[in-house]
C-alpha positions, 0 to 999 in steps of 0.5 A, spaced: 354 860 486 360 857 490 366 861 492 372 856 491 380 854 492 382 858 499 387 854 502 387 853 509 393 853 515 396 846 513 396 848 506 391 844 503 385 847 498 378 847 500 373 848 496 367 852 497 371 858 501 373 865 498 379 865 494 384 871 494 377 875 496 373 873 491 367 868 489 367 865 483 361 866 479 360 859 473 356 857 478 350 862 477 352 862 470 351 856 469 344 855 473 341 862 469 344 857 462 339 853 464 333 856 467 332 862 463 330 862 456 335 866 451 334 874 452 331 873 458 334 880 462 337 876 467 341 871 463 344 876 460 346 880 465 348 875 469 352 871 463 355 879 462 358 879 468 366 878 471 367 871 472 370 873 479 366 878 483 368 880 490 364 878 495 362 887 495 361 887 488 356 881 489 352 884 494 351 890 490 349 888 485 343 883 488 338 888 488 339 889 480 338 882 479 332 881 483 329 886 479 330 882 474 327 876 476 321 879 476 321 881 469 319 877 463 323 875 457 
């Protein structure tokens, strides 16, 4: 997951930062794509979310999804 886009004092964009108090969420998507097979319920959850979470909604929901890491497809 990578928070992207913040600007810095001198204006330039930095990626890897939290924009407008948010991270961007393709980056986690993208990985569950990749390594979790199709109904997995960590795909679907992950794959159901916004694509920005503030980084509170983030922390929130980390205990849901390492539950769901250990479940089965």
């Amino acid at each position: 997951m990578k928070a992207e886009g913040r600007r810095d004092a001198a204006g330039a964009s930095r990626t890897g930062d939290i924009f407008e108090g948010s991270l961007s969420m393709r980056g986690l998507k993208d990985l569950v794509l990749a390594q979790f097979p199709e109904g997995h319920p960590l795909r679907e959850v992950i794959l159901a979310e916004k694509d920005r979470l503030t980084p509170a909604e983030f922390l929130a929901k980390m205990p849901v999804w390492f539950v769901l890491l250990s479940c089965r497809a």
